[in-house]
N, C-alpha and C positions, 0 to 999 in steps of 0.2 A: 730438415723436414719438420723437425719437434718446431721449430720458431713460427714455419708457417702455417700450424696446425688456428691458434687463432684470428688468422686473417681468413684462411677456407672457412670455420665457423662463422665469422660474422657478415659472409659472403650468404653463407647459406640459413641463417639467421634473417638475414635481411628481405632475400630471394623468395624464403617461406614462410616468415614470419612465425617464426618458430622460439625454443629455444634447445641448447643443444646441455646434455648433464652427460658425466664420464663417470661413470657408479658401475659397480656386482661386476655380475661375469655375463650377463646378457645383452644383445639389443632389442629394443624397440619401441615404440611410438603408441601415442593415443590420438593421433594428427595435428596438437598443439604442441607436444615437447615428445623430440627426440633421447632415448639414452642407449650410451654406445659402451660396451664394457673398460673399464680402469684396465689401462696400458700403460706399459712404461716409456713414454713419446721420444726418451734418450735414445733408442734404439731404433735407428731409421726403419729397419725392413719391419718392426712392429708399428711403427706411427703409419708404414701404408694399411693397416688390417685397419685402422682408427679411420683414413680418409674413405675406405670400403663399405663400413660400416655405415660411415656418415649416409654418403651416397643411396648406398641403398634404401635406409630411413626416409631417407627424403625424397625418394621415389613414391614410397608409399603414401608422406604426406600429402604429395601434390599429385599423384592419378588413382587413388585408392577411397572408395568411398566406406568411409566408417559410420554410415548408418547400419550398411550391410554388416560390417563388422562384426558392430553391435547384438544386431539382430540372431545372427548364428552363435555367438560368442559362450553359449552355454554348453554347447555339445561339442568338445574340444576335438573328438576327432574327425567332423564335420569339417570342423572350422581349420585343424590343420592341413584337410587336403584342399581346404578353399588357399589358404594361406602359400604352400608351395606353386598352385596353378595362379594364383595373381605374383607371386614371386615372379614368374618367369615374366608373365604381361608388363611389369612397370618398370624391371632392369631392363626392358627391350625400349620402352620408351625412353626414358633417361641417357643411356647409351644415343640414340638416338639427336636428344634434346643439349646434352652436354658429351661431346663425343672423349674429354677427356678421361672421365670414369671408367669406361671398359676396363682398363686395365686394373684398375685397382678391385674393381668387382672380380674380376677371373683372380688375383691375385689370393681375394679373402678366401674365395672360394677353394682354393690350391691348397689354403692353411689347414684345410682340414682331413688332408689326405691319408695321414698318420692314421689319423682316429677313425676313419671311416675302414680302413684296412684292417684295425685292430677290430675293430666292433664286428665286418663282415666273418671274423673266423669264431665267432659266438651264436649260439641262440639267438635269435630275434622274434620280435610277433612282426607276424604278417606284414602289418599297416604299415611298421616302420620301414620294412622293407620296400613295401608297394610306394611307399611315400618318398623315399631317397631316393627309391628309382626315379619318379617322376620329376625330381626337383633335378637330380644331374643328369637326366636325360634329357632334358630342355636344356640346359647351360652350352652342354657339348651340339646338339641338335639347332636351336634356333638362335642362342646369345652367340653360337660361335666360341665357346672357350674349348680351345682342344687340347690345354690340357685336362682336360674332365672325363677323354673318352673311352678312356680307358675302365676310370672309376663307371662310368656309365653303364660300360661291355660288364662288369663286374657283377654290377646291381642288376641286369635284363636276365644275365643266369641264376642268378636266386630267386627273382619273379618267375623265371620261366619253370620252373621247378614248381612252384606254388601253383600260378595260373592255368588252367588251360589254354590249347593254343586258339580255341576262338574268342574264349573271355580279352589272353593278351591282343590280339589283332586288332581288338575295339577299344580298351582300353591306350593301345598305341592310336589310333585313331583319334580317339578323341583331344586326348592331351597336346598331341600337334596343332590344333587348333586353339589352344591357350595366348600363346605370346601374342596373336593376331585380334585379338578380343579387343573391341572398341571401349571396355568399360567394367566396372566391377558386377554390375548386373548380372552382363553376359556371361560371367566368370563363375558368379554363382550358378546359374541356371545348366554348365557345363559341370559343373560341380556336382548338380543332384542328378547326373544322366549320369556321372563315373561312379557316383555312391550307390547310383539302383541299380551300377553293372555288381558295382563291388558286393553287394548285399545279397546277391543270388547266390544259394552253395553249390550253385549248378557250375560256377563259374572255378571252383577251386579242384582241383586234384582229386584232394583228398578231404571231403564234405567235413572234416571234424578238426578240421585245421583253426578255423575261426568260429569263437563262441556265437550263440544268438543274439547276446548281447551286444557286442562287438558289430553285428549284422545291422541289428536295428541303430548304432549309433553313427556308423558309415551312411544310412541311409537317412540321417538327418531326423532321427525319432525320440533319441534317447540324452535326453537334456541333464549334465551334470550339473553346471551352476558352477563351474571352477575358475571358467576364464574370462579375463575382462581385458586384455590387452594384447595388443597384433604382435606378436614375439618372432624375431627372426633367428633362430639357431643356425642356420644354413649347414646343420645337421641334423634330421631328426631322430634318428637313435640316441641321440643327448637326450628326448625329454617327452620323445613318446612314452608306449605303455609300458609301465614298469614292472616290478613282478606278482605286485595286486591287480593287473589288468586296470590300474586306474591311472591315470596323467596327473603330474601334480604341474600347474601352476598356479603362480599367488592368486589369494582375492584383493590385494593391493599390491601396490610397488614396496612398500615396506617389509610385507610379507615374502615377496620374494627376494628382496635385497636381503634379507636376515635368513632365509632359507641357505641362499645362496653360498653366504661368507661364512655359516657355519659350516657345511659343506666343505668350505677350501679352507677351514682354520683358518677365517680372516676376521676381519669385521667390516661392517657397512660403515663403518664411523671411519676407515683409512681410504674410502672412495674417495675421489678428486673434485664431485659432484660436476657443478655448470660448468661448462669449459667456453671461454669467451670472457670480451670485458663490455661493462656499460660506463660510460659518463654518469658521474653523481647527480643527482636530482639537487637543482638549487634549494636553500634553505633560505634566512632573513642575512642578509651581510652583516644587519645593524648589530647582532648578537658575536659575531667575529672582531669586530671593530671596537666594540667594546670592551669587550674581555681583552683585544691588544693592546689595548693603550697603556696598562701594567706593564708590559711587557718588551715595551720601547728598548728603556737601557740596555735590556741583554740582546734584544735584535742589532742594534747600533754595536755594540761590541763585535758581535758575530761578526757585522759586516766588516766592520773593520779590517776585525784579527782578519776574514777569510782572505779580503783584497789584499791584505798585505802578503799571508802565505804564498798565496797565487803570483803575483807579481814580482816575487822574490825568484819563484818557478819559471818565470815567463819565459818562450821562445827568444833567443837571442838574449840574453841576460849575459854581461859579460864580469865574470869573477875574477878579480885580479889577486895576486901577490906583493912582490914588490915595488914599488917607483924604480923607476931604472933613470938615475942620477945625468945622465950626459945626457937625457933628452927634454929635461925641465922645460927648457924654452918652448915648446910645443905646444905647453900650456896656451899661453897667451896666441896659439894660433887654434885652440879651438881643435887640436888633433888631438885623439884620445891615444897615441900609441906612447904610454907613459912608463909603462909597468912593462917586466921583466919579461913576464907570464901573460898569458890570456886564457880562458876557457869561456867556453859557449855552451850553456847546460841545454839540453834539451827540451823541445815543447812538453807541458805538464796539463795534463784533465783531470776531472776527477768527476764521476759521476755519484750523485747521492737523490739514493732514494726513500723517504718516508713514509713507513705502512703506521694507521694507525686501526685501533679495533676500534671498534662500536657493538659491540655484542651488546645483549639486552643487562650483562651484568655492568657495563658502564654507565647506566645509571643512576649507580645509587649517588649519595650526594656528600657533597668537603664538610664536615662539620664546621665549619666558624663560616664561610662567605655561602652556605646552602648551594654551592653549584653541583652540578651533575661532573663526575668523572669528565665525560665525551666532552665537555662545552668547555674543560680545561685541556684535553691531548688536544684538540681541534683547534683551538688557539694560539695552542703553542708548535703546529704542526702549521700554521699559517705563518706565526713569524718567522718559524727557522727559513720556509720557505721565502719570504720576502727579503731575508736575510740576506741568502743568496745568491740572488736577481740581480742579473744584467754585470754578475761576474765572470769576467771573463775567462773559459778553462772549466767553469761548473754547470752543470748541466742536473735540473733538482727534479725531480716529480715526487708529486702524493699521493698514497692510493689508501683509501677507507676497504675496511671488509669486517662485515660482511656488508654487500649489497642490496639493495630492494628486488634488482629485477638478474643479477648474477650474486656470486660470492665474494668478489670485488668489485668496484666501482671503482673510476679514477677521479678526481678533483684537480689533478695538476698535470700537465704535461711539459717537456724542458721548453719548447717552442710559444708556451703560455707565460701572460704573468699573473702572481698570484692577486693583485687587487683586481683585476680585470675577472677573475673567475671566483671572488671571495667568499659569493652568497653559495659555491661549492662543498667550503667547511664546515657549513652549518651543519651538522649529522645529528640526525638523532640516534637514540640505543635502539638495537632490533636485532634480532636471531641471535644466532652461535657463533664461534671464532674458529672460522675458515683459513687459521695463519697460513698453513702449506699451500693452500693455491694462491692468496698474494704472494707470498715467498718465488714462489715458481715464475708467476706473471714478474715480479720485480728483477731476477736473472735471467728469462729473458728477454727483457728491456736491455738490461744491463748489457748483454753481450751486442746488442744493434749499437751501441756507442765506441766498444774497444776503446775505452779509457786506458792510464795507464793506473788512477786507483778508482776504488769500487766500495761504496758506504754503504748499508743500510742502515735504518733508522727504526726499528718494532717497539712501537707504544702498545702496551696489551696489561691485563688487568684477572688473567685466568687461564685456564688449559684449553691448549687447542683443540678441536673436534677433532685429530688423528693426531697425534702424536708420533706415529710411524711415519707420516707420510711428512711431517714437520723435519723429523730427523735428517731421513733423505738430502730435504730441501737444505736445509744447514750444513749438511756434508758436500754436497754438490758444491753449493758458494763458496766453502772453504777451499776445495780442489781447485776452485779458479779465482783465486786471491781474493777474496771481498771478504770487507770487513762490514761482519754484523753483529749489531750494539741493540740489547734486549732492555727494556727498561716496563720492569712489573708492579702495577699499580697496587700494591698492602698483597705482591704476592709474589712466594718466592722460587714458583716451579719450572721457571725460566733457568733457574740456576743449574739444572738438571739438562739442559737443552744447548742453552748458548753460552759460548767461549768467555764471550764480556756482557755479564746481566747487572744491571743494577737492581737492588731495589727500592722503591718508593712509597715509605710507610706512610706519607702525609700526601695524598695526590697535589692540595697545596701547594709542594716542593718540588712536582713534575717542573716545570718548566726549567728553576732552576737546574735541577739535574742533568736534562738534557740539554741546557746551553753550557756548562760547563764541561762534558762529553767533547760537546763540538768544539769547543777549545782546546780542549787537550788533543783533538784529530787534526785539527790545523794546524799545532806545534807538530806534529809527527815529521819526520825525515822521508823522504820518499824511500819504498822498499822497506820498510819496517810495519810489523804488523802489533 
């Protein structure tokens, strides 16, 4: 499920035009980019909360109109009972439009049952209450999730405590008419008939239950200025009113992302960020082609040494012992059964993959030829690649990160050849060093080959934007045999990280470094690391 998590992305990428980021511990959308909370995608039954997520987001993208949004989006608790009653509307259409989500929507929604259990035997205000209610009593009521109806049965007896029985009777009224709404409009305009039941104290038990404040903000009067973005908790006791009677959410994505991870003793910087890959944007070839032509002798070696390795490995390769003496004559008929002994070694692959950075610190430049860091890995990340090519048993891709338009980019794929995509290497320096989501994208590629060995290749120049999430990625690879070979441009923090780092005090002397790497990999014995 973790493998197919970036083919449903770039389905739904493509579908919405969107893009999808895996950051903090929340979802949601501004109708151009989805973000769906950092999950651990190794753990199946968690990578469905990840496809629940998605779905949902993208419900909203495409039948939710964020002008209206916009519009309400200062008076949060306005905007959260707008938000629960279009909840119900666009999971009804989507379901609907893509019948395979259901399940994964009742699924996310399931995830929350703990907490919602834990939270009902606390204090709560009001809203939150009135507010859950409505949101799981549509799921169970007109999505159809039974398992919800319980939680539903749960949340109508602490409403019904709160409300009176004519306020709940309209109140259920109305909301029944949610998921059927043709549009966000009609969603709003239901929205300010439940806010001007809700704001009446006629409608409560117990008239002192709900501030005046609290009155005029339900009735769409009382404009805080807090919120700017559609957030879907699909709890809201997570982040309605807190014990200042005030809602926190961010006034940017950064703000909440740092709000957040300090919160869970994390950081924003171990998020996974865009989940999905792009094709690299061509650059000049002429600038690749040039800088290889240095670098001939050691590609021509490469290839060499690698054909010879490989073909030494080949399928049906037959390894002998001794001449066995009484069958000489054989010779001269062209029969190979000479020898004592026979063995037939087994078929040999080897998958290798090439991450180079391009962060904006691979710019600065080689003291003696004036090049740029990136215009030397990228060169010498094209020969190894050419190197390669059209050997039989090797299977090579390239991937640059960070990305323009994700946090990797690919330049190479095994079914590609590299002169054919060359104006790919071109990269320039830009952003930060996203190593752990290449890392991740490069295992798994890795595991769709089932090779029987596994290379990587990390050209990098500085510390990765997580370091946690890089670790992971490096212990992962190691659990499943692959060898990965760190080589740090004038730096030596890799050494703290990976198993075999080099370092490269002269970027100059990258290239040799790394084709003498791949020398010493191709003399390796199969099964030695």
């Amino acid at each position: 499920m973790k493998n197919a998590m970036p083919i449903i992305v770039a389905n739904y990428a493509k579908a919405f035009n969107i893009n999808v980021r895996m950051q903090g511990n929340f979802a949601y959308t501004d109708g151009k980019e989805i973000v769906i909370p950092r999950l651990n995608l190794t753990d199946e039954r968690v990578a469905r909360l990840a496809y629940g997520y998605l779905a949902h987001e993208a419900a909203h993208v495409r039948y939710t109109n964020f002008k209206i949004v916009k519009s309400i989006s200062g008076n949060f608790t306005f905007f959260s009972l707008f938000n629960v009653l279009e909840d119900a509307r666009i999971e009804r259409l989507i379901g609907r439009e893509f019948v395979g989500v259901w399940e994964n929507l009742e699924f996310l929604r399931s995830s929350f049952d703990e907490k919602l259990i834990e939270i009902l035997n606390k204090p709560q205000h009001p809203f939150t209450l009135i507010f859950s209610f409505i949101s799981y009593y549509l799921c169970a009521k007109s999505q159809g999730f039974a398992s919800q109806r319980n939680n539903a049965f749960l949340l109508f007896k602490k409403v019904k405590e709160l409300l009176c029985a004519k306020a709940l009777n309209r109140l259920t009224f109305f909301i029944k008419k949610a998921p059927y709404l043709k549009n966000s409009a009609a969603v709003l305009k239901l929205c300010e008939q439940i806010g001007e039941l809700l704001s009446l104290k006629s409608s409560y038990k117990n008239k002192d239950t709900v501030s005046q404040s609290d009155l005029r903000a339900i009735n769409g009067k009382d404009y805080l200025k807090e919120s700017r973005f559609l957030r879907d908790d699909n709890l809201f006791a997570k982040v309605c009113l807190n014990k200042a009677e005030k809602a926190y959410v961010g006034a940017d994505k950064s703000v909440l992302l740092n709000y957040e991870a300090a919160k869970d003793e994390g950081s924003s910087r171990d998020d996974l960020g865009l989940v999905g890959s792009c094709v690299c944007k061509e650059g000049n070839f002429r600038n690749i082609m040039a800088a290889a032509k240095d670098l001939y002798p050691l590609k021509r070696a490469l290839m060499l040494s690698a054909r010879a390795f490989i073909d030494k490995k080949r399928s049906g390769r037959q390894s002998h012992t001794y001449l066995d003496t009484k069958h000489l004559s054989r010779l001269f008929m062209y029969d190979d059964r000479l020898f004592l002994k026979k063995e037939i070694e087994e078929d040999f692959s080897t998958y290798v993959h090439i991450l180079v950075d391009v962060s904006g610190s691979m710019m600065l430049k080689e003291k003696l030829s004036g090049r740029m860091r990136s215009e030397i890995a990228c060169s010498c990340a094209y020969c190894l690649a050419s190197a390669l090519e059209g050997i039989d048993g090797i299977f090579c891709e390239v991937t640059f990160f960070p990305g323009f338009r994700s946090e990797y980019e690919i330049a190479l794929k095994h079914n590609e050849k590299p002169s054919f995509v060359i104006a790919r290497f071109d990269q320039k320096p830009r952003g930060s060093t996203p190593l752990a989501q290449a890392l991740w994208y490069a295992i798994g590629r890795q595991q769709e080959f089932s090779c029987q060995r596994n290379i990587f290749i990390v050209i990098t120049d500085g510390i990765p934007d997580s370091v946690k999430q890089t670790e992971k990625a490096l212990a992962f690879a190691k659990e499943h045999s692959c060898e990965v070979y760190g080589f740090g441009i004038e730096s030596a923090v890799g050494n703290d990280l990976f198993t075999s780092f080099a370092v490269v005090n002269d970027v100059g002397e990258l290239p040799n470094a790394v084709f003498e790497t791949m020398f010493m990999i191709f003399k390796k014995q199969r099964g030695m690391q």
